[in-house]
C-alpha positions, 0 to 999 in steps of 0.5 A: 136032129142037131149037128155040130162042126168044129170051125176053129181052134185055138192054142193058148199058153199060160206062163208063170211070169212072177208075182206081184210084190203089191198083193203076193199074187202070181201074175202070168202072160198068154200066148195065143195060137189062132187058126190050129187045124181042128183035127190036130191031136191033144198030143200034138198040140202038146208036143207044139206047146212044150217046144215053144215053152224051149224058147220063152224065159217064163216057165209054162203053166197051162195048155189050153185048147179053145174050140168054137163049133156052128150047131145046125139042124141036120 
């Protein structure tokens, strides 16, 4: 039987930094978090992402979170 660990988290923030006035597209910028403990709650990484939107100019867009996990035989 395979087990999965939770190794690593990442916290990613997307903002709205404007459009492109070539194509009319929305451009955006990325923030990423490294090393979020893996065990933290989907609410409080919004609770971490909506304080640091407070401090940015750019309107947030999305809140991603990246996990990485080591798949072994138990």
């Amino acid at each position: 039987m395979a087990v999965q660990d939770l190794t690593q988290s990442t916290l990613q923030l997307v903002f709205l930094t404007g459009v492109d006035p070539e194509s009319g597209n929305s451009t955006y910028k990325n923030k990423n978090f490294n090393n979020v403990k893996p065990g933290a709650t989907a609410d409080q990484l919004y609770e971490i992402a909506i304080a640091f939107e407070g401090l940015q100019q750019h309107s947030l867009t999305l809140i991603n979170r990246r996990d990485s996990s080591e798949i072994r035989e138990d």
